[in-house]
C-alpha positions in Angstrom: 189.8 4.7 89.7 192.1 6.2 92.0 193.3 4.1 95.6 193.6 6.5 98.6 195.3 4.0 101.8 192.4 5.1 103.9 193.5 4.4 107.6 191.8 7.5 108.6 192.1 10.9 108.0 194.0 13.3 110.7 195.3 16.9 110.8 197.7 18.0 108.1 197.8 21.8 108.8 195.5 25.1 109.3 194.5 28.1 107.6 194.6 30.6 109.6 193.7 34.6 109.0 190.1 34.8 108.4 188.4 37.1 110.7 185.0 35.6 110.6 183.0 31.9 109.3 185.2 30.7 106.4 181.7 29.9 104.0 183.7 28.3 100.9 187.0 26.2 99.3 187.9 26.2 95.8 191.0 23.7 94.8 193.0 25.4 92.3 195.1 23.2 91.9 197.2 20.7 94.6 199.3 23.7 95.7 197.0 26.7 95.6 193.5 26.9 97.6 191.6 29.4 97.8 189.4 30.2 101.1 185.9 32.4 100.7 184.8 34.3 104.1 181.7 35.9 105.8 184.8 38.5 106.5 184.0 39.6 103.1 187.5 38.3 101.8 189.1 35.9 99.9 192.3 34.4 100.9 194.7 32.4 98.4 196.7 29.8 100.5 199.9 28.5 98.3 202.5 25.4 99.0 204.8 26.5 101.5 208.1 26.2 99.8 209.8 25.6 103.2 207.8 22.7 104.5 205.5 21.2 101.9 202.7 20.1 105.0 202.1 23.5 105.3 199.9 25.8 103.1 200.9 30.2 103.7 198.7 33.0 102.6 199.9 34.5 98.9 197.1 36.6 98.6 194.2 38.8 100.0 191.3 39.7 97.6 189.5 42.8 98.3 186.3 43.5 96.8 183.1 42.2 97.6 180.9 44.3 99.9 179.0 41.4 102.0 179.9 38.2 102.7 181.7 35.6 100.2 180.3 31.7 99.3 180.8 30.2 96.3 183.9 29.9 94.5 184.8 28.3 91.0 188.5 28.0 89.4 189.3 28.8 85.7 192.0 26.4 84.4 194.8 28.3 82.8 193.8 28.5 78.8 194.9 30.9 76.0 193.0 33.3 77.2 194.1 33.4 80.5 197.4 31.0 81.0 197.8 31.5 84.6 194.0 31.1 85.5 191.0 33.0 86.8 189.0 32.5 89.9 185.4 33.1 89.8 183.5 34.1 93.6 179.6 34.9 94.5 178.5 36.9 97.3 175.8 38.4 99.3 176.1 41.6 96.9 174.3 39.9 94.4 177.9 39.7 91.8 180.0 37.5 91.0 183.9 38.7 90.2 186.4 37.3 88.4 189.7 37.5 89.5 193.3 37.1 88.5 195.0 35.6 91.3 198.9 37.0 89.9 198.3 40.7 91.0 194.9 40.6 93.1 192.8 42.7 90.8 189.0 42.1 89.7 189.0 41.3 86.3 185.3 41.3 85.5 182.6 42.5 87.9 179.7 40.6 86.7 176.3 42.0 88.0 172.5 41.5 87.1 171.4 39.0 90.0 169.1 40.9 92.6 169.8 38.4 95.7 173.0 36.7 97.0 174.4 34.8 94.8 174.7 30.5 95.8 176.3 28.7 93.4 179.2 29.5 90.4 180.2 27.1 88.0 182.3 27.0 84.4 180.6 25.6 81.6 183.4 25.5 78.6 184.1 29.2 78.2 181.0 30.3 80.0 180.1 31.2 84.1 177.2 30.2 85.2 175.3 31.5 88.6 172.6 30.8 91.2 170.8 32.8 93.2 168.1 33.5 95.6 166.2 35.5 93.0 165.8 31.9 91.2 167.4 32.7 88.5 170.1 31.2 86.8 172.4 33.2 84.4 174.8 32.4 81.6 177.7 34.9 81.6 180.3 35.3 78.4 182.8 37.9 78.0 181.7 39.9 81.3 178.3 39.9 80.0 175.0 37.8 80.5 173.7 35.7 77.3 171.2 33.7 79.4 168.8 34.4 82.1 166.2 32.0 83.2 163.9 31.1 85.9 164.5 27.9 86.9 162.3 27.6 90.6 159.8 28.7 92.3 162.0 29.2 95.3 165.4 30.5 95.6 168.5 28.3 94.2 171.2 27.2 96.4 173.6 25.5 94.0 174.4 24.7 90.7 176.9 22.5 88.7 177.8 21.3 85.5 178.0 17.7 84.8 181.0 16.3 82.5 178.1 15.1 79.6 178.0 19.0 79.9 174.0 19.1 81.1 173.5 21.8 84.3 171.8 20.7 87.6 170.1 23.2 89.7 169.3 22.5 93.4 166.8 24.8 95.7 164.8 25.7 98.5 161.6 23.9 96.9 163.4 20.6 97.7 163.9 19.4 94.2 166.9 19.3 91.7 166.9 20.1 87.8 168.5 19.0 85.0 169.0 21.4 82.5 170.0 21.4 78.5 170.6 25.3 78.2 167.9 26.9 79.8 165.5 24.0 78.9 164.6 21.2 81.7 165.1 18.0 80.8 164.4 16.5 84.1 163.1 17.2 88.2 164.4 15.2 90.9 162.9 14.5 94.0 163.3 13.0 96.9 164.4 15.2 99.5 162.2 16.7 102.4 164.4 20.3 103.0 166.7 22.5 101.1 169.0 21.1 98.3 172.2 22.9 99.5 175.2 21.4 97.8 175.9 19.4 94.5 179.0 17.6 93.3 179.9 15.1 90.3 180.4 11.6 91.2 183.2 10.1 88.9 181.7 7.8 86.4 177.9 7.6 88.3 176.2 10.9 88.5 176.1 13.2 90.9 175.6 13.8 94.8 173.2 15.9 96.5 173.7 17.6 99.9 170.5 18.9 102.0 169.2 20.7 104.9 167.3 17.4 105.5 170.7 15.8 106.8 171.2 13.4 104.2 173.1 13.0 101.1 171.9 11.4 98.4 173.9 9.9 94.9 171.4 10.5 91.4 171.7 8.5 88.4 171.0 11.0 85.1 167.8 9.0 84.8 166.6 10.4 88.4 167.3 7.1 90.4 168.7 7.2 93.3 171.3 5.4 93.6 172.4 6.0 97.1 171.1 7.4 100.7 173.8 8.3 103.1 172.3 9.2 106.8 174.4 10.1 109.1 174.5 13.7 109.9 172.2 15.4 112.7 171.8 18.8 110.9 171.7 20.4 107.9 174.2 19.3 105.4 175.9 22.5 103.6 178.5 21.1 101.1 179.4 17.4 99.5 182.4 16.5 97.4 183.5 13.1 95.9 186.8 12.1 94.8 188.3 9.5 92.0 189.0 7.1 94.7 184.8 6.9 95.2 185.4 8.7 98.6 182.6 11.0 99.6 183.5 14.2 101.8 180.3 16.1 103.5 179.8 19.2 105.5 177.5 19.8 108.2 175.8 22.0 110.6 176.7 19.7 113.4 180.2 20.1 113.2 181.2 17.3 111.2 182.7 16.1 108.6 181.9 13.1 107.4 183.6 10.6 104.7 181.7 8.3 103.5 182.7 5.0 100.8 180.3 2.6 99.4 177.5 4.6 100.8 179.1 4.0 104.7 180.4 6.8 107.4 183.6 5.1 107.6 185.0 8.6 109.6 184.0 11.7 111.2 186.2 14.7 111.7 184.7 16.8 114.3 185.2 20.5 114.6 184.6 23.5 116.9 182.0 25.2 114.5 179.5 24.6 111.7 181.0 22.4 108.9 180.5 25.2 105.3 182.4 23.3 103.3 184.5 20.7 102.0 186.5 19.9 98.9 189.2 17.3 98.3 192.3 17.9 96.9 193.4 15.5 93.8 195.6 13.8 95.9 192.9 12.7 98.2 193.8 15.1 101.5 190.8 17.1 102.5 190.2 20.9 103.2 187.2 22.0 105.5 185.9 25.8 106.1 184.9 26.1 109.8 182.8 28.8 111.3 185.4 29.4 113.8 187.2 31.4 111.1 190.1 28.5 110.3 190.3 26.1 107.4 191.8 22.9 107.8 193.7 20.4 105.5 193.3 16.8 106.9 195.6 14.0 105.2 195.7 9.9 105.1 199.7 10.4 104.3 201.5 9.8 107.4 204.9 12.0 106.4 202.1 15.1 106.1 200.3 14.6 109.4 200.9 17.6 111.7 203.2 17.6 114.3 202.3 16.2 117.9 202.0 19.7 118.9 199.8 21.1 116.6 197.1 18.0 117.1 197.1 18.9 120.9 196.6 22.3 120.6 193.5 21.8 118.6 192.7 18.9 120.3 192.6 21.3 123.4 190.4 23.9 120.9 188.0 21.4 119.8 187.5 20.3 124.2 187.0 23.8 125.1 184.4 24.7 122.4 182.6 21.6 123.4 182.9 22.6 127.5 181.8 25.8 126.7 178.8 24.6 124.8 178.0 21.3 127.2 174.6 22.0 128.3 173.0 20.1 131.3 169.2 20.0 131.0 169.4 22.6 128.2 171.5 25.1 129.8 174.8 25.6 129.3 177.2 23.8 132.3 178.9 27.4 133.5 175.2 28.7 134.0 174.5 26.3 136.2 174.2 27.9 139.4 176.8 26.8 141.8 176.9 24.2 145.5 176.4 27.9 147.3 172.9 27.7 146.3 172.2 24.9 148.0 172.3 27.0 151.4 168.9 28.3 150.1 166.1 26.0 151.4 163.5 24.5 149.0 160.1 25.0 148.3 158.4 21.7 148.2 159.6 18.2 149.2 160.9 16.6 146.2 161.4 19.6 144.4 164.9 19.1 142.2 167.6 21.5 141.6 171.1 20.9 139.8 174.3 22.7 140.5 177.8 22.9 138.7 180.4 20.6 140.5 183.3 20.8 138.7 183.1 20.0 134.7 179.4 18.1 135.7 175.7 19.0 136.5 174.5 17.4 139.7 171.1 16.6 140.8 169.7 17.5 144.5 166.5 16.8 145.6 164.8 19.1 148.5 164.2 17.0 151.9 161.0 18.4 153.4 161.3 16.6 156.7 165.5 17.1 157.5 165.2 20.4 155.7 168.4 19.6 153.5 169.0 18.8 149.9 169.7 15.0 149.0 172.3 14.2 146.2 170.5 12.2 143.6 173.5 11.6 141.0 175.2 13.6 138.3 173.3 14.4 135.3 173.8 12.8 131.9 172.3 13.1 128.6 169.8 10.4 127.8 168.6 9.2 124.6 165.3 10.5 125.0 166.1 13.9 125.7 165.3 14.0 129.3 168.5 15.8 130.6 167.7 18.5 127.4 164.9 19.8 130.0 165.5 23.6 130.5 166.9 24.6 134.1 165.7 27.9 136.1 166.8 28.5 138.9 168.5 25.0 139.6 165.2 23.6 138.9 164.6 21.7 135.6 161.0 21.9 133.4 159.8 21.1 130.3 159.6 24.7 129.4 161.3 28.0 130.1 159.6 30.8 128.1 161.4 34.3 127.5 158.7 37.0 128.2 158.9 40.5 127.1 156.7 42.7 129.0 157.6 45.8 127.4 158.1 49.4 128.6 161.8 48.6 128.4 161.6 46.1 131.0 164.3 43.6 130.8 163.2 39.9 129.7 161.4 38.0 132.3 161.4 33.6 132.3 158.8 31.5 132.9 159.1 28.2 133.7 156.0 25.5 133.0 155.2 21.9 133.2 152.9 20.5 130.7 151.5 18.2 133.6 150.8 21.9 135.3 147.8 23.7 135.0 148.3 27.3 133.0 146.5 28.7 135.0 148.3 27.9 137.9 151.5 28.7 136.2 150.2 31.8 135.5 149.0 33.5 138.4 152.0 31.8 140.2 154.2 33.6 137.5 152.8 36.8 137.9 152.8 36.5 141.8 156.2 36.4 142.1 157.1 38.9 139.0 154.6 41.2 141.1 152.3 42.0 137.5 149.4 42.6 137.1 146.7 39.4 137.4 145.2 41.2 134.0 147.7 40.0 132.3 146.5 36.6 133.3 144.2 35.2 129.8 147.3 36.6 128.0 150.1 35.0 129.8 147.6 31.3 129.8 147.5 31.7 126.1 151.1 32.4 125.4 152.0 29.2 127.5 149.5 26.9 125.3 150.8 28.4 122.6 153.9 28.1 123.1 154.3 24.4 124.5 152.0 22.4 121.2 148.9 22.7 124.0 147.0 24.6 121.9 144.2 22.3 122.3 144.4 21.9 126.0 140.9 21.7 128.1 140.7 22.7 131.6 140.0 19.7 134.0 136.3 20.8 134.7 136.4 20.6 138.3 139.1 23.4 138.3 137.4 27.4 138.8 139.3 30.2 138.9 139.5 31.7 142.4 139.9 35.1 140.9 137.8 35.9 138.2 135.1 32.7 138.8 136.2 31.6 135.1 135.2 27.8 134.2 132.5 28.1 137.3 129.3 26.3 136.4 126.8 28.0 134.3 123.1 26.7 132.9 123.4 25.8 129.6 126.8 25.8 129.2 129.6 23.4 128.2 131.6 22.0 131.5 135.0 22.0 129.3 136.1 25.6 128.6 139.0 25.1 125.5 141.5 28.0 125.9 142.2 29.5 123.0 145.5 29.7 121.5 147.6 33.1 121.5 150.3 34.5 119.5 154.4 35.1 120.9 154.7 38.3 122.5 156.7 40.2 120.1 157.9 43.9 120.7 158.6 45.6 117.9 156.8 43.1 114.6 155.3 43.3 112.6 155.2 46.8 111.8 152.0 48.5 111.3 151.5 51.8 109.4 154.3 53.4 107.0 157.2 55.8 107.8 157.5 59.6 106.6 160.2 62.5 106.3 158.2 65.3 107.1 160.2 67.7 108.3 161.8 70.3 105.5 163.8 73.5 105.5 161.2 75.8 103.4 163.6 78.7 103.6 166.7 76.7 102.7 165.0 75.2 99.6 164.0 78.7 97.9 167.5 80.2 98.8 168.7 77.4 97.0 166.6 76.8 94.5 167.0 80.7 93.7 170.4 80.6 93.8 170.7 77.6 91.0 168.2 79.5 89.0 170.2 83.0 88.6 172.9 80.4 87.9 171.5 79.4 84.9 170.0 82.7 83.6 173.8 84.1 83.2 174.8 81.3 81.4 173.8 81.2 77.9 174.4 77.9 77.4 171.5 77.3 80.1 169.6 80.2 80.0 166.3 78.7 78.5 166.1 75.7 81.4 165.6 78.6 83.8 162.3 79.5 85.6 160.8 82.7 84.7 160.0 85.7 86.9 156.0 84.2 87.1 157.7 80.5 87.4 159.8 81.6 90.7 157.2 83.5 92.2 155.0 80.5 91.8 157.4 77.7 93.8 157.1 80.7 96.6 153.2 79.7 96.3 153.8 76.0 96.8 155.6 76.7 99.7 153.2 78.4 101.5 150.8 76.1 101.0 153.0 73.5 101.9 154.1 75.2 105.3 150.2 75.4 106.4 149.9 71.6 107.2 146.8 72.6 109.4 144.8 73.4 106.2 146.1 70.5 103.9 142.6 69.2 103.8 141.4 72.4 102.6 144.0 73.7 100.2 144.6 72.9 96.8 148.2 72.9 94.2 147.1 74.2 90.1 148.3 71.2 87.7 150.9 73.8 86.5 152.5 73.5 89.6 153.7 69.7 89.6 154.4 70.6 85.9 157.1 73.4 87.3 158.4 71.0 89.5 159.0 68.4 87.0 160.2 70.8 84.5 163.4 71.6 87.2 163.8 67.9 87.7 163.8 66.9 83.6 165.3 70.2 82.8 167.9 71.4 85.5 171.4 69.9 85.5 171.9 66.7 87.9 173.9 68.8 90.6 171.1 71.2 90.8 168.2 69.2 91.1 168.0 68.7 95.0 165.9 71.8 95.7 163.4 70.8 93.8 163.3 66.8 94.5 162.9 67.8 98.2 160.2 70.2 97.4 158.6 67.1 95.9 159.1 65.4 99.3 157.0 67.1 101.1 154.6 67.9 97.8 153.7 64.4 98.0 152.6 64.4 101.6 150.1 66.9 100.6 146.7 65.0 99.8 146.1 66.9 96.5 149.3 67.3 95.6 149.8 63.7 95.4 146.8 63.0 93.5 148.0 65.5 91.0 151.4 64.1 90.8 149.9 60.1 90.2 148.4 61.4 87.5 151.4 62.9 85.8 152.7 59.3 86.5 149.6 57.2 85.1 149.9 59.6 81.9 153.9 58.9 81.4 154.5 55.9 83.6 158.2 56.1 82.8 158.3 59.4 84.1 159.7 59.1 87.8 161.5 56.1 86.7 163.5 58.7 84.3 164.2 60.6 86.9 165.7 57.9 89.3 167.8 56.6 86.4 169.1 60.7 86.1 169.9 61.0 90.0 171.5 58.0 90.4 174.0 58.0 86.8 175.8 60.0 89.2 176.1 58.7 92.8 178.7 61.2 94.0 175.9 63.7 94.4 174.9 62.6 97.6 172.1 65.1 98.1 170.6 63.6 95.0 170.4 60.4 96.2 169.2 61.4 99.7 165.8 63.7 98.4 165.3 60.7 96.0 165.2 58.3 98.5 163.3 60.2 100.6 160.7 61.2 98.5 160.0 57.4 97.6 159.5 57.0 101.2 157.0 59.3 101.2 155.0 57.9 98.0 154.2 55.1 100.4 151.6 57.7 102.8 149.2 57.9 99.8 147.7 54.5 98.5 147.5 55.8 95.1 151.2 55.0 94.2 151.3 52.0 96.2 150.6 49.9 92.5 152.9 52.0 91.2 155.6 51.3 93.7 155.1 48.1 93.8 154.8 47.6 90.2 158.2 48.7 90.2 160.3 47.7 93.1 162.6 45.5 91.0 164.3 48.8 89.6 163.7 51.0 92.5 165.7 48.8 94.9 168.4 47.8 91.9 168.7 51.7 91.6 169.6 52.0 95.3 171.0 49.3 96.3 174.4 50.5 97.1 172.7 52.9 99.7 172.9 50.2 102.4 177.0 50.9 102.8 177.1 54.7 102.3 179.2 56.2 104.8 176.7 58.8 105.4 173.8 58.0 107.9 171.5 60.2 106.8 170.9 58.2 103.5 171.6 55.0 105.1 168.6 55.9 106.9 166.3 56.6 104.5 167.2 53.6 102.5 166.6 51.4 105.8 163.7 53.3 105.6 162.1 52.7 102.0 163.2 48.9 102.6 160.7 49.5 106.0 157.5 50.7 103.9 158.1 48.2 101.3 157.8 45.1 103.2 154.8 46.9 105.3 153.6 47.1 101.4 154.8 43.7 100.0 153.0 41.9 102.6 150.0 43.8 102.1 150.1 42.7 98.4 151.3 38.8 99.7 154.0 40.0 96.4 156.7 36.6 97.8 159.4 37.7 94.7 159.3 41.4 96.0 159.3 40.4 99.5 162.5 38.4 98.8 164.4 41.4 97.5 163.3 43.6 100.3 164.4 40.9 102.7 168.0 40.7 100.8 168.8 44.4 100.6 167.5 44.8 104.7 169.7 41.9 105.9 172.6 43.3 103.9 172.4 46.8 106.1 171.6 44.3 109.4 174.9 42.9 108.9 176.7 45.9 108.1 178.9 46.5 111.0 179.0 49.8 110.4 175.2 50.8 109.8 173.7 53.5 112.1 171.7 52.4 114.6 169.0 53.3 113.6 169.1 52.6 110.3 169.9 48.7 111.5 167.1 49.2 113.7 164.3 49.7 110.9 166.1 46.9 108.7 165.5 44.4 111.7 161.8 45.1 111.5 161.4 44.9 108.1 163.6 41.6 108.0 161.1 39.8 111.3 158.2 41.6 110.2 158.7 39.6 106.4 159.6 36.5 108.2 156.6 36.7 110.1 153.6 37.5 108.7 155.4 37.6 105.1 156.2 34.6 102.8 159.9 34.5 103.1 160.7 32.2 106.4 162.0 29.6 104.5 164.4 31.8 102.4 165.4 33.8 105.9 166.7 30.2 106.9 168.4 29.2 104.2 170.1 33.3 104.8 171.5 32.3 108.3 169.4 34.9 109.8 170.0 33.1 113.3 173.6 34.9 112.9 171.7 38.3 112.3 169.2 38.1 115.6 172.3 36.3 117.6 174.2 39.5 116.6 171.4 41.6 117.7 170.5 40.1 120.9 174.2 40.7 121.9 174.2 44.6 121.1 174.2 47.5 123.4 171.3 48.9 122.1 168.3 48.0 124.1 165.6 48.3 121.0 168.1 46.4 118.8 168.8 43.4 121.4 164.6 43.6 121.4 164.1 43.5 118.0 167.1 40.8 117.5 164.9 38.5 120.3 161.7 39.2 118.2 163.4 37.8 115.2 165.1 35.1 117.6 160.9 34.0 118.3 160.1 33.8 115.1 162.6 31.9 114.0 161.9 29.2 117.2 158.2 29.2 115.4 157.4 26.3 114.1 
């Protein structure tokens, strides 16, 4: 076993150039580290030649199209003498990469969710993912796919006796002998996040439950380590027996012989953290930087360097210090203590300085009375919420509507809800009818759902809780739901607007087209044929009389013989024709049972359309028209049935430069979860909410289309069966993101998501 002279690790050096959360490390090798990003980069740090502390950026590798995580390192080997690295991302691949000229090597794909977890197994890759699969990869292609949860998978690893161990959302770990389990761990109450071999033992678990835990192969555990007050993301161990773990709570922590023997605090969320052979230590920090700490004392940074992120690390902290919940520099300042109170006693703290200070309202001298500055006590008292200078158990965030802005209520739970409430709506100057509704959001909200009204209390205004013969004294209010604005959605969304005339000029035009050429002449429609789409049209333009008209079987038959027959660049006529066909109550039912008589039929055609995704107009009917397939129940089996390959076929729609199809893909992702939840489907619901967060973290999505992919994301999370996977996404980044936008239905939308989240 290896001796490291632990006297405590300190700064070596940082890694600076990430524009966003720096989610994973890879240790190539002592000199070369490589640095994954939410940024959507990877960054390859090398040894500088110049000063050997200090690590400078070699290379930038572009390719993925969401955010990066995992990484894994090929050692140099015949095949591939000065190595490969290996990254997973959001976009459900994984790429290989050679790090000597920056290009993608192999662009492996066939996982439907973000990818979690890459490791090499001899020759082979081997992946997790949020789908809950796990896939063996050879020679860019996959030999092995196998479900290995019931939940998604958040890490995998091989051991050196060369078994597999898979951990996931369900809480458990497996051990695997190809894609046979050999054994299920258990023991932890959250998320199994991170795995890593323990030299010559077995292997350590990291998990959102805050502890880490060391298995024997048998499924003993060997070893507890508490420590952490969050989630733990990552866990390494070195030769030395040295444990390294990462955490939400902005540590981390070494650990030896099962003992936190140091903590190295930083101004963000802990993702990761490998060692280096040599026993120094690299983190990835959601403030953007990575950071190589070191026990060598001729490698410690320089005196400057530990102020100035000594200094960092003080003003992340004063910026987040909270006094009774609410951040120090919204506390409201001395001047507000020129405003009398309301009631002797009342409390109210104010900013002095870098500190909260109490007051306390003196009825009789009409002045406020210093009590003392605030502190944080061990039983949470000081984390009571503050309004107004005034601190409660509760301050609720109420959304009235009608673009009103966000209103707080403060509460008790010594007060009466009723009280609170007409009080509340007093001063808001609201309606009193909103009175039962605002009672049962604060028993709701506070754990009080079974609160009973003191029976001597009646209310003044509406008599409620008077006496009445034959009735029980104690009324029990009953419990009410979060006000939420825009979830879940209700109902399905249509494109049902169409340029009639524009479709027959075209589709005329690409018909003459192919009756001059030879080659093409027999796909084209016939004098009859032509004359007949003009009849579909008509019917189709008289909306008013959809219930009354009617489409002859030949006619879907015409349609699909353009779509099945027509070349790919001409087909977009005709698919938007279908659009609006299938809006049309009989038209529909004729067209379902085209489907239910080749089921493979519209599957056919999406497969044509999209072989070519340069034909944008293609894409954008098709996309539409499965939009509208959701306004007729009949296809909703068969769009479900199917949503796997619909949503693989598409999937690229969510970064398309053009908003038009952007928005119908945000669209289709919309209907399906209004669908999937419906059908309770969890595994499609999953994908849905994958491919919708990937457009609500696009930067550059429409607003619109983020809009629609925000609802389908808090509509899954709450009444779908997906919470538990949104968590494990980080979706507190995607509502944070929202609540801070200029747009006022997306900052309402981002706060519905922001509820459901606080949920328990």
């Amino acid at each position: 076993m290896m001796d490291i002279d632990f006297n405590g690790y300190k700064l070596r050096c940082e890694l600076r150039g990430h524009d966003d959360d720096v989610r994973g490390i890879c240790v190539c090798t002592d000199e070369h580290i490589a640095t994954s990003s939410r940024d959507r980069t990877i960054r390859v740090w090398s040894l500088d030649s110049d000063n050997k502390r200090r690590y400078s950026p070699s290379k930038i590798l572009l390719g993925h199209t969401s955010f990066v995580g995992p990484l894994a390192w090929i050692s140099p080997n015949e095949e591939y003498p000065e190595g490969r690295l290996v990254s997973g991302s959001m976009d459900t691949s994984v790429l290989v990469w050679n790090l000597i000229n920056g290009e993608i090597v192999q662009a492996l794909k066939g996982h439907k969710m973000q990818v979690t977890g890459v490791t090499l197994d001899n020759e082979d890759i081997v992946s997790s993912s949020v789908d809950q699969t796990l896939k063996r990869w050879r020679n860019g292609q996959i030999v092995e796919s196998w479900e290995a949860h019931q939940s998604p998978i958040q890490a995998v690893l091989r051991l050196p006796s060369g078994e597999l161990v898979s951990g996931s959302s369900d809480t458990t770990l497996k051990l695997w002998k190809g894609t046979t389990s050999l054994r299920t761990f258990q023991g932890h109450a959250d998320t199994v996040r991170g795995l890593a071999v323990m030299p010559d033992l077995g292997f350590l678990s990291a998990s959102h439950d805050g502890s880490i835990r060391l298995w024997a192969l048998s499924g003993e555990v060997l070893l507890e380590m508490v420590g952490h007050t969050s989630i733990v993301y990552s866990v390494d161990a070195h030769a030395s027996g040295l444990i390294v773990s990462g955490s939400e709570d902005r540590h981390a922590k070494i650990w030896k012989d099962g003992v936190c023997v140091q903590s190295l605090e930083h101004p963000g969320c802990v993702w990761d953290a490998k060692f280096l052979e040599n026993g120094d230590i690299v983190t990835a920090c959601s403030d953007g930087v990575a950071r190589v700490w070191t026990v060598r004392d001729g490698m410690i940074a320089d005196q400057m360097e530990i102020d100035a992120f000594d200094s960092q690390l003080s003003q992340y902290k004063s910026s987040r210090k909270k006094v009774g919940g609410m951040k120090l520099d919204e506390l409201p300042g001395l001047d507000s203590l020129t405003l009398p109170g309301t009631s002797d006693g009342q409390t109210k703290v104010v900013r002095e300085g870098d500190n909260g200070v109490a007051y306390a309202w003196n009825m009789k001298d009409q002045r406020w009375d210093k009590i003392g500055e605030v502190v944080d006590g061990p039983d949470g008292v000081a984390d009571r919420p503050i309004h107004d200078g005034v601190q409660y158990d509760f301050v609720f965030d109420v959304d009235i509507g009608d673009g009103e802005p966000i209103r707080k209520l403060p509460y008790n739970r010594s007060d009466n809800p009723y009280d609170a409430a007409d009080k509340w709506l007093l001063k808001e100057n609201l309606p009193l009818a909103y009175r039962q509704q605002i009672v049962e959001f604060i028993l709701q909200n506070s754990g009080q759902k079974d609160f009973n009204l003191n029976p001597s209390f009646r209310d003044p205004f509406t008599g409620a809780n008077a006496y009445v013969p034959g009735q029980s004294s104690h009324t029990a209010a009953t419990s009410a739901k979060p006000l939420y604005k825009h979830i879940p959605k209700r109902g399905v969304l249509v494109f049902d607007v169409a340029q009639y005339d524009g479709i027959l000029k075209k589709m005329t035009e690409f018909n003459n087209t192919l009756r001059s050429d030879p080659v093409h002449t027999d796909k084209s429609l016939t004098e009859v044929e032509v004359s007949r789409v003009g009849e579909i049209v008509k019917i189709l333009k008289d909306t008013s009389h959809y219930h009354a008209t009617n489409f002859a079987d030949m006619d879907i038959a015409l349609l699909l013989k353009v779509l099945q027959a027509w070349p790919p660049a001409m087909m977009f006529p005709a698919t938007d024709l279908v659009r609006m066909l299938v809006l049309h109550p009989h038209g529909a039912s004729l067209l379902i049972k085209h489907v239910e008589n080749n089921n493979d039929l519209l599957l056919d055609l999406i497969k044509k359309i999209t072989e070519d995704s340069a034909l944008l107009a293609n894409l954008l009917t098709t996309v539409r028209v499965l939009v509208n397939l959701f306004k007729n129940p009949s296809f909703h089996y068969w769009l479900q049935r199917h949503h796997s390959q619909i949503l693989d076929a598409f999937s690229n729609c969510y970064s398309s430069p053009n908003k038009n199809l952007q928005l119908a893909y945000s669209t289709l992702l919309l209907n399906y979860s209004v669908l999937l939840i419906e059908k309770k489907d969890q595994e499609g619901q999953a994908q849905v909410f994958s491919a919708a967060f990937q457009i609500a973290e696009e930067e550059a999505a429409d607003v619109d289309s983020k809009f629609r992919s925000l609802v389908a994301i808090g509509s899954l999370m709450l009444e779908g069966l997906v919470k538990k996977i949104a968590i494990d996404f980080e979706v507190e980044s995607i509502a944070k993101s929202a609540k801070a936008s200029k747009e006022a239905k997306i900052v309402e939308v981002g706060a519905d998501i922001d509820l459901v989240i606080r949920q328990p």
